[in-house]
N, C-alpha and C positions, 0 to 999 in steps of 0.2 A: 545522403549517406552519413552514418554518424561512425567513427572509429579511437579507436584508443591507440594512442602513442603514435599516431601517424601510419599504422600499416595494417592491424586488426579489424575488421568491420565489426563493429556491434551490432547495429541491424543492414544489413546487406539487404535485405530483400520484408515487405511486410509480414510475409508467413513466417520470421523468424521471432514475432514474439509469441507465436503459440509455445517457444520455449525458451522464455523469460530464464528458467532454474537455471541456464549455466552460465549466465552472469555472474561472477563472483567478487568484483570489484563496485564499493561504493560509488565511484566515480563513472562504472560504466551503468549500474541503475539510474545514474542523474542525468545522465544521455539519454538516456530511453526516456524517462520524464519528461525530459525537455521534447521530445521527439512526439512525445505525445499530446503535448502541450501545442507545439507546432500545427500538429495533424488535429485538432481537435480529439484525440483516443480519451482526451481527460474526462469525458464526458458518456462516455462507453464502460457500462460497468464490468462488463468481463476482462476488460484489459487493466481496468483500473485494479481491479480485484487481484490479479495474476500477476503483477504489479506490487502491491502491496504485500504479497503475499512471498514473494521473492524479497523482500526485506528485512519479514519476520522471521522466515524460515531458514537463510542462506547461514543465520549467524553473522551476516555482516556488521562491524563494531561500526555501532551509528544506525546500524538499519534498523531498528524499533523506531527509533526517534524520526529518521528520516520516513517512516511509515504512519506515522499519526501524522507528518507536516503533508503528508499526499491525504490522507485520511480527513483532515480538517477543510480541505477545499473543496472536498463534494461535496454538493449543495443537495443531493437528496441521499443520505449514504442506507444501505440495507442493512437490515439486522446483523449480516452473515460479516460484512465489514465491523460490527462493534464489535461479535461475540468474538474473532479470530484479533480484534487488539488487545480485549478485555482479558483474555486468556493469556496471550503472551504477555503484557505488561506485570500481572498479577506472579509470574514467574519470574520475573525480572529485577532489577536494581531498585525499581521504582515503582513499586507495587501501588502507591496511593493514586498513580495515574488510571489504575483498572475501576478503580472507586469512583474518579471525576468522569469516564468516558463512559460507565455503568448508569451514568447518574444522568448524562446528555442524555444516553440510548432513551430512559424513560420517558424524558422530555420531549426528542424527537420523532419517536416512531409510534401512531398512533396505533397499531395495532399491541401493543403494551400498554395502553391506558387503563385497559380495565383487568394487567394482570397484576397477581398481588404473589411474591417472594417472600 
């Protein structure tokens, strides 16, 4: 069981990351990370997705960033994982990051090999 500040459960039970969203602490999404890292979830792309996506989404200050370091350790990542960084980075502080993960997408996903932008 993982918790925050000694009395909170973060994941009390496995059906609680069907909802990841009300994590709102960077600190309790690096729990869950870590928890999935543990459990092997890292490797599960619905969870990783849901996941990731709770980083981009929450507003959490750090969570972009902390969502391309989960992002960069999936060893076969889906399109739907590039297009939802590409999109939030290209909004962000650090727009030339949507340009370098635009530019892996082509490289890594062969069913983009034969598209032309």
């Amino acid at each position: 069981m993982i918790s925050t500040s000694g009395s909170v459960s973060v994941l009390a039970n496995p059906t609680s990351m069907l909802s990841l969203e009300k994590y709102r602490t960077l600190s309790q999404v690096r729990q869950i990370h870590a928890y999935f890292i543990k459990t092997n979830l890292v490797n599960h792309t619905l969870s990783v997705g849901k996941l990731i996506s709770v980083c981009t989404r929450s507003g959490l200050p750090g969570g972009l960033e902390y969502a391309l370091l989960i992002f960069l350790r999936i060893q076969n990542p889906t399109s739907s994982f590039f297009h939802a960084l590409i999109r939030d980075f290209s909004k962000s502080s650090n727009p030339f990051q949507a340009v370098v993960l635009y530019s892996r997408m082509l490289i890594c996903l062969e069913e983009f090999w034969e598209v032309e932008y």
